[in-house]
C-alpha positions in Angstrom: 0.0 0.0 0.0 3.1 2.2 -0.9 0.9 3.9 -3.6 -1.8 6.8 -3.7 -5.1 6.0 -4.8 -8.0 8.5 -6.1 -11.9 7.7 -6.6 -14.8 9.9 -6.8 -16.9 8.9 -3.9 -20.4 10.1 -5.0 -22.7 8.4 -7.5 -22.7 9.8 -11.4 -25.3 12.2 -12.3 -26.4 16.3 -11.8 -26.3 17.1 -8.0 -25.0 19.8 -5.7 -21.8 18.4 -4.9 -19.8 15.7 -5.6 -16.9 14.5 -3.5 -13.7 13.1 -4.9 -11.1 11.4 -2.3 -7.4 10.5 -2.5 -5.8 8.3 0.1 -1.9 7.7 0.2 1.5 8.9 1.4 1.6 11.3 -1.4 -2.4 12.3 -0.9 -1.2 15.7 0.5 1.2 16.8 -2.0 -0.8 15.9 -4.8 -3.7 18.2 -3.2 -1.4 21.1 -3.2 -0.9 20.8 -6.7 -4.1 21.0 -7.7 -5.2 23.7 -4.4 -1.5 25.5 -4.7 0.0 27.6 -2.4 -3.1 26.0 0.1 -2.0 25.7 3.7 -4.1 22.2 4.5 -4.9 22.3 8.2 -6.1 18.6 8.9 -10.0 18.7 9.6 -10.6 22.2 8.4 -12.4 22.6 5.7 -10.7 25.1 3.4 -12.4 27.0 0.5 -9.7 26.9 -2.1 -9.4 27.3 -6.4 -8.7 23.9 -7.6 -6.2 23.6 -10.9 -5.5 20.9 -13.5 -2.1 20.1 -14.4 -1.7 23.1 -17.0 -2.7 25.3 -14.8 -6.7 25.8 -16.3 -8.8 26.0 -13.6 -11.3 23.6 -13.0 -13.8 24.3 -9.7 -13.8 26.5 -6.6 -15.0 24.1 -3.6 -13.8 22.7 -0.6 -10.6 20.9 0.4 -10.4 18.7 3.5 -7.5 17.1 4.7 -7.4 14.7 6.9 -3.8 12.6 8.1 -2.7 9.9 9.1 -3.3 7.6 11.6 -6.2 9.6 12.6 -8.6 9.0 9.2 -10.8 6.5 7.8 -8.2 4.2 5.8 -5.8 5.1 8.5 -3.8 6.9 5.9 -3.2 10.4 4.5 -6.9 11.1 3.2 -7.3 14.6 0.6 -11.2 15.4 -0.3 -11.8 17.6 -2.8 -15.9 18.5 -2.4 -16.7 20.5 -5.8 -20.1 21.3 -7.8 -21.8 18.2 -8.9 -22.4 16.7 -12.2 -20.9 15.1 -15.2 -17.3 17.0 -15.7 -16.0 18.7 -12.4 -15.5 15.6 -10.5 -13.9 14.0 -13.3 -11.5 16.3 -14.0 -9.9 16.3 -10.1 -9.8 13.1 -10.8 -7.5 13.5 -13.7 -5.5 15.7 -12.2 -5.1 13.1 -9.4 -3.5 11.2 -11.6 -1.5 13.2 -13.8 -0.1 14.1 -10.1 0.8 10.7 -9.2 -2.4 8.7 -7.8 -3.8 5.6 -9.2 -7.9 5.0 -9.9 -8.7 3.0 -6.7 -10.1 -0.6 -7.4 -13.6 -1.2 -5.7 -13.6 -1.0 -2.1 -10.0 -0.5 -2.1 -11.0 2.6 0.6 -12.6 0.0 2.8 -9.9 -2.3 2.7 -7.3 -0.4 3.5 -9.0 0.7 6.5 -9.4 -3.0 7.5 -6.0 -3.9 6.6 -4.3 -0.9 8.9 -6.9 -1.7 12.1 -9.4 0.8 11.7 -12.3 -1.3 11.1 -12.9 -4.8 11.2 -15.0 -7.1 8.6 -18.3 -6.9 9.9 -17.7 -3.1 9.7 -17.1 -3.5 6.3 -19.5 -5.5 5.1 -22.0 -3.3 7.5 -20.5 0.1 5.6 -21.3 -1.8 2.1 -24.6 -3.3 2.7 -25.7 0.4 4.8 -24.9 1.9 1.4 -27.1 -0.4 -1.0 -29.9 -0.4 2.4 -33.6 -0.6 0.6 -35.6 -0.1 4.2 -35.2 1.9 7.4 -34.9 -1.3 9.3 -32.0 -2.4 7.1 -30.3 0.9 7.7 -30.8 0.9 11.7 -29.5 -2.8 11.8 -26.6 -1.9 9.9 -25.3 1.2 11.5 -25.7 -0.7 14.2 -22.8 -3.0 13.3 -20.8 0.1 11.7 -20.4 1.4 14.7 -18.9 -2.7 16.4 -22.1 -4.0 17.8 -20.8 -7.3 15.9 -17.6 -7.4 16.4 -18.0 -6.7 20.2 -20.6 -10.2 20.1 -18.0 -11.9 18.5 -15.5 -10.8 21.2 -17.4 -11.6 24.3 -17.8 -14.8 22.6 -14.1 -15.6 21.9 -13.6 -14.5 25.3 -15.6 -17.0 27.1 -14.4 -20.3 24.4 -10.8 -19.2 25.5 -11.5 -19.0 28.9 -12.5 -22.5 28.4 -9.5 -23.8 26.5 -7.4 -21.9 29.4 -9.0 -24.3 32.2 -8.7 -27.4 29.7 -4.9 -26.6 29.1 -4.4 -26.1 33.0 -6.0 -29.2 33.7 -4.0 -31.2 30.7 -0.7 -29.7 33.1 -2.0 -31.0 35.8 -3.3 -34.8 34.1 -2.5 -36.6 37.4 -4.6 -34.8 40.1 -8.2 -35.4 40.2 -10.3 -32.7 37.7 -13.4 -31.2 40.2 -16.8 -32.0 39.4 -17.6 -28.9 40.1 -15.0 -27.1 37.6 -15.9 -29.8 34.8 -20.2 -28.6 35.7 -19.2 -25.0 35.3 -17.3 -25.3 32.1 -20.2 -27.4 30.9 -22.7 -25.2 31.7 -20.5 -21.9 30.5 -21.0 -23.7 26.9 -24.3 -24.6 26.9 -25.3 -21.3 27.7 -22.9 -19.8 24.7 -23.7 -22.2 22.4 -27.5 -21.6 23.2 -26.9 -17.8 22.3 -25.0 -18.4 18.8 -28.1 -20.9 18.2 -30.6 -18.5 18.5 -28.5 -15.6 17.2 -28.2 -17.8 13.9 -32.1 -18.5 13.7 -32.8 -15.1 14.0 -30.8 -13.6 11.5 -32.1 -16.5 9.4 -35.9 -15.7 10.2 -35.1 -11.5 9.8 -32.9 -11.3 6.7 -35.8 -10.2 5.0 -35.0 -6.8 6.6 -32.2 -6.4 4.8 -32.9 -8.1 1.2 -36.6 -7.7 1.2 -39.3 -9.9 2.5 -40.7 -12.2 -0.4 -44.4 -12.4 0.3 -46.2 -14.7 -2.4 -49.6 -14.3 -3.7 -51.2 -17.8 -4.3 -54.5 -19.4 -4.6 -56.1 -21.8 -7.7 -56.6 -20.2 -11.2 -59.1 -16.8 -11.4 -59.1 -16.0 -7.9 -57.5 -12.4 -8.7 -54.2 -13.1 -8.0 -53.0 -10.8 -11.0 -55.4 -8.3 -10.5 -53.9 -7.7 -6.5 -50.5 -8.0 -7.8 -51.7 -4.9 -9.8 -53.8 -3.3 -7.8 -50.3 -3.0 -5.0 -47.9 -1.6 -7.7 -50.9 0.7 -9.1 -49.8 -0.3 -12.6 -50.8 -2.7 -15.1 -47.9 -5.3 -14.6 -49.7 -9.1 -15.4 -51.8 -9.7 -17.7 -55.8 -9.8 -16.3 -57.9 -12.6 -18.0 -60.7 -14.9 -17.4 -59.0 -17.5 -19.0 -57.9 -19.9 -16.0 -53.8 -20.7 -16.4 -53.1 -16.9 -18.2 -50.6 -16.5 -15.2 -48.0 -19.6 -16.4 -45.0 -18.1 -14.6 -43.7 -16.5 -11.4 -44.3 -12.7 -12.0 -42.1 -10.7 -9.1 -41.8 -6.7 -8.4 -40.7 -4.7 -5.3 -42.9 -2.7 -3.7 -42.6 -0.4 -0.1 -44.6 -0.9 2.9 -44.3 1.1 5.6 -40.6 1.3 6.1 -40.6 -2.3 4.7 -39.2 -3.3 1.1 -41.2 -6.4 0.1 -40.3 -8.6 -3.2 -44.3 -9.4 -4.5 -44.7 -12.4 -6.4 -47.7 -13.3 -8.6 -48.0 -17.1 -8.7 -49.8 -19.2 -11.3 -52.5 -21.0 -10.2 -52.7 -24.0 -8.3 -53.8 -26.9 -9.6 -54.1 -30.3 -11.6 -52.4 -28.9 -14.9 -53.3 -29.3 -18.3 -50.1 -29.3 -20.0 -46.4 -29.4 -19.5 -46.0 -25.2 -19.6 -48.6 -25.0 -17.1 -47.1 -27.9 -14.8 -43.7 -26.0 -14.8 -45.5 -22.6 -13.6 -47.4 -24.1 -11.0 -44.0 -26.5 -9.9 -42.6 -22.7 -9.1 -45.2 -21.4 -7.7 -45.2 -24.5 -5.1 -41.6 -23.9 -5.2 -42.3 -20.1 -4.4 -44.7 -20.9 -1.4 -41.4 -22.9 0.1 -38.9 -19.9 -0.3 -41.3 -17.0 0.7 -41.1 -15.7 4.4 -45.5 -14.0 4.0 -48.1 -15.6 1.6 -50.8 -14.3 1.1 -53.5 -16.9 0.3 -56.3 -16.0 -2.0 -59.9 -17.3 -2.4 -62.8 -16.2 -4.6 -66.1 -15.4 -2.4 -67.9 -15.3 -5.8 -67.4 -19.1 -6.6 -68.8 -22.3 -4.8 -65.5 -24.2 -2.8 -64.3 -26.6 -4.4 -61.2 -29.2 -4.9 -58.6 -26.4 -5.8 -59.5 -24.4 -2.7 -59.2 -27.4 -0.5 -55.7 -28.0 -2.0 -55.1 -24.2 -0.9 -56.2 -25.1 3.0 -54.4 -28.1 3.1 -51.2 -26.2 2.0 -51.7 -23.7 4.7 -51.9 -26.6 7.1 -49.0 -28.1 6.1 -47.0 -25.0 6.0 -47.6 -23.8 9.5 -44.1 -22.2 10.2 -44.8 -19.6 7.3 -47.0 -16.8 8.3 -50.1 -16.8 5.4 -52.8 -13.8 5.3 -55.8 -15.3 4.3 -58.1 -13.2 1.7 -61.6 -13.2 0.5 -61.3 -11.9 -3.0 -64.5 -10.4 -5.5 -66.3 -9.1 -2.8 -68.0 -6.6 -5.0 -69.8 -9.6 -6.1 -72.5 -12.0 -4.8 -71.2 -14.5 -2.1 -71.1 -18.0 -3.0 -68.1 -19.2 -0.6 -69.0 -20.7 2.4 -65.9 -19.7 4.2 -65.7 -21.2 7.7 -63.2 -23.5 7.0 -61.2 -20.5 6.8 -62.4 -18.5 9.9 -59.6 -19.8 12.1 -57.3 -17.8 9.9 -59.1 -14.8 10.7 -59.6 -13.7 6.8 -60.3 -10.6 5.3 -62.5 -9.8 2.8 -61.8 -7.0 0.4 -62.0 -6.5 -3.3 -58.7 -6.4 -5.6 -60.5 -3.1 -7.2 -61.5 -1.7 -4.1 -59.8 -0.3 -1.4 -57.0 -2.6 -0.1 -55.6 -0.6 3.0 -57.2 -3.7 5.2 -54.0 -6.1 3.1 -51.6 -3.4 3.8 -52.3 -2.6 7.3 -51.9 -6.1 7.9 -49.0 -7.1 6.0 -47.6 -3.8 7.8 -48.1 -5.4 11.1 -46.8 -8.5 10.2 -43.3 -6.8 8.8 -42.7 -4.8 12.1 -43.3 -7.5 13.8 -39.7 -9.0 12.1 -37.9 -5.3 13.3 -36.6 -5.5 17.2 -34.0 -3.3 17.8 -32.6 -5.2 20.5 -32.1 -8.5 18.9 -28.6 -8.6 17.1 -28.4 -9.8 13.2 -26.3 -11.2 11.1 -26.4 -9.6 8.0 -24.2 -12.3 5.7 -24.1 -15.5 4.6 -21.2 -15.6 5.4 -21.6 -14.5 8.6 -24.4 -17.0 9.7 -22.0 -19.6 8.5 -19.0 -18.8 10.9 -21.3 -18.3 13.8 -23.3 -22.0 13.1 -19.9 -23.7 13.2 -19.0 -22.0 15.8 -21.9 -23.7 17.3 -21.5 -26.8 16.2 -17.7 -27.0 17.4 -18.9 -25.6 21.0 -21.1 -28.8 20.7 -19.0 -31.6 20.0 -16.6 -30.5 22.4 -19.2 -31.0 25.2 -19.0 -35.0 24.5 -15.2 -35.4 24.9 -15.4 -33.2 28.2 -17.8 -35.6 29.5 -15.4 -38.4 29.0 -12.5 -36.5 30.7 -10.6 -36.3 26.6 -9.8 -33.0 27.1 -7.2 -32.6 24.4 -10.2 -33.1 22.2 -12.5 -31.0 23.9 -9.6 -28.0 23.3 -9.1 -29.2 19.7 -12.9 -28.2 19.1 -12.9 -25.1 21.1 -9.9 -23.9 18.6 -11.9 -24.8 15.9 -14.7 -22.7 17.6 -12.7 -19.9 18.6 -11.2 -20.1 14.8 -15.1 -20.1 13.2 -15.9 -16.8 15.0 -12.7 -14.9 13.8 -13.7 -15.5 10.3 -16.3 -13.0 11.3 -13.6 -10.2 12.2 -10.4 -10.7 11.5 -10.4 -13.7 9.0 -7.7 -16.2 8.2 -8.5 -15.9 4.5 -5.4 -15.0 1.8 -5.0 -12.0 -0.3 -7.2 -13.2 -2.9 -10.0 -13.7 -1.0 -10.0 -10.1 0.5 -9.4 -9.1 -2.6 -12.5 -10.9 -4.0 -14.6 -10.0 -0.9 -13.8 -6.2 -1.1 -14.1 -6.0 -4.9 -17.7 -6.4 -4.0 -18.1 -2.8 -2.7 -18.4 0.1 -4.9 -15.8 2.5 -6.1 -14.7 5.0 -3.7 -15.6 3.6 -0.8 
């Protein structure tokens, strides 16, 4: 990291300012060529004419210099914050590099900030996701880990697995005296209760990562039941096509749309039901498939028809699936009733029309998201992440059974392991290549 690097550090496009950021031992110097004779003051934001390398000037804005150790990459840091659009930005960024700098690869900021201690990974993958946040509640749970909230978890928990391996390796010394029952209860119990809290920890973040990607809430319900029509009458546009025609709908049709502070990923299913021909069987094969992979569905029945086969199919899936959470709906009812609904009354339906007013749907389904969104439960907000804490879990586990049975080189063997799992979260193991691949992920200039 002998080198300089330059990005702009605001998205393309007309706005009032646009902010263009060098990082680097030479960072300062090449600022001065293109803010000359500017006496840089770190963290005081200077009002300076800003110059390309013939001398032309480009901008009057704002320089801002902030050195080393005591800035975000941990580096000498130069931001130049001119007027926004198209050409300004670009050319500092020239000038940059006629000076000396390099274009910074993606994320490059952001990893040299990890790489010199000032953040860890969860605070980087927090500061990418918070920037590509679609909800409120995405952003509050992130910021939340911008600021350490993870990497202090994942700390207290390395703390108490070390602990752990610090009594095993004392008691290893000490092979020939008698281990207390009471010491071997304690360290027993010390683990259950961790491994307890990286359990649930895991099957929260798994239940709630709809907060950060979008819930997917599926409409289904057998052919002509207005599935289309609701899908259309949410986004207020025309987006599947409304027919009489029972199968029209032959594949999965899926939008985004905002409620409350919530993004949701809608999905129009096709019907559900025997189907008449191999296109059809594929689109109801995904719309089953659709009702597995969605976190809401929202079930739909037509009060205008008699209940028949197909609608019993539709109860028996919302039986089956009883760790989803399904709104039940009573379509058409603008039109005469002809359902006799009480097999659905246990699921408290409501009854509404798809061309009528549908704030009943979206008060509910607005309950139902919130519901997902407590601020005081932590969450994982990775793959990646969920991954390292499970085997952390799982290592925390298997070492219980070879501290029964006195083994306790085994019993530290899986606490490294354990201990190992949750750095991954942090401070990772991984080569070059894989930071490289990880932070190449984030967008430029940050």
């Amino acid at each position: 990291m002998s080198d300089t690097i330059a990005a702009i550090a605001t998205s393309t496009g007309s706005a009032a300012i646009s902010i263009v950021r060098i990082s680097g031992p030479d960072a300062l110097s090449i600022a001065k060529k293109i803010a000359p004779k500017a006496d840089l003051t770190p963290r005081n934001a200077e009002l300076r004419s800003l110059y390309d390398r013939e001398g032309s000037l480009i901008d009057r804005g704002i320089v801002l210099h902030f050195s080393a150790p005591n800035s975000f990459t941990g580096e000498e840091i130069v931001e130049f914050q001119c007027h926004g659009g198209l050409i300004v930005a670009q050319e500092i960024l020239e000038a940059s590099i006629a000076h000396g700098a390099r274009i910074a690869d993606p994320g490059e900021f952001s990893k040299r900030a990890f790489l010199n201690g000032k953040i860890d990974l969860s605070e980087a993958e927090a500061i990418a996701k918070l920037i590509e946040a679609k909800s409120v509640d995405a952003a509050r749970i992130l910021a939340r880990q911008v600021k350490g909230e993870l990497g202090r978890f994942v700390e207290e928990g390395r703390e108490e697995i070390l602990r752990a391996m610090a009594h095993s390796e004392v008691m290893i010394d000490y092979a020939e005296e008698d281990i207390p029952d009471d010491l071997i209860e304690g360290l027993r119990g010390q683990l259950v209760s961790l491994s307890g809290r990286l359990r649930r920890t895991v099957e929260s973040s798994e239940r709630r990562k709809g907060l950060l990607e979008g819930f997917r809430v599926a409409i289904v319900g057998k052919p002509n039941v207005g599935k289309s029509s609701l899908l259309n009458a949410l986004l207020d546009y025309e987006r599947a096509i409304v027919s009489d025609i029972a199968g029209t709908t032959r594949d999965t049709i899926e939008e985004s749309i905002r409620i409350g502070s919530h993004i949701i990923r809608l999905i129009d299913t096709a019907g559900i039901r025997e189907a008449g021909d191999r296109i059809e069987a594929i689109g109801v094969e995904r719309s089953l498939r659709s009702v597995e992979e969605a976190e809401i569905l929202i079930a739909l029945f037509d009060r205008s028809r008699p209940w028949d086969e197909e609608d019993e199919r539709i109860l028996e899936m919302i039986r089956r699936e009883k760790g989803k959470h399904w709104i039940v709906v009573l379509n058409k009812c603008d039109l005469d009733t002809r359902l006799d609904a009480a097999q659905l009354q246990e699921f408290e339906p409501l009854g509404l029309s798809a061309k009528g007013d549908l704030s009943p749907l979206v008060k509910r389904l607005e309950s139902l998201l919130d519901s997902y969104a407590t601020d005081e439960e932590l969450m994982l907000s990775s793959a990646r992440q969920i991954e390292a804490v499970r085997r952390a879990e799982e290592e925390i586990r298997r070492a219980l059974e070879p501290l029964e049975r006195g083994e306790l080189e085994l019993f530290s063997y899986h606490l490294r392991e354990a201990v190992e799992a949750l750095g991954r979260i942090t401070h990772p193991y991984e080569n070059e290549e894989i930071l490289d691949r990880m932070f190449g992920e984030f967008c430029l200039g940050k």
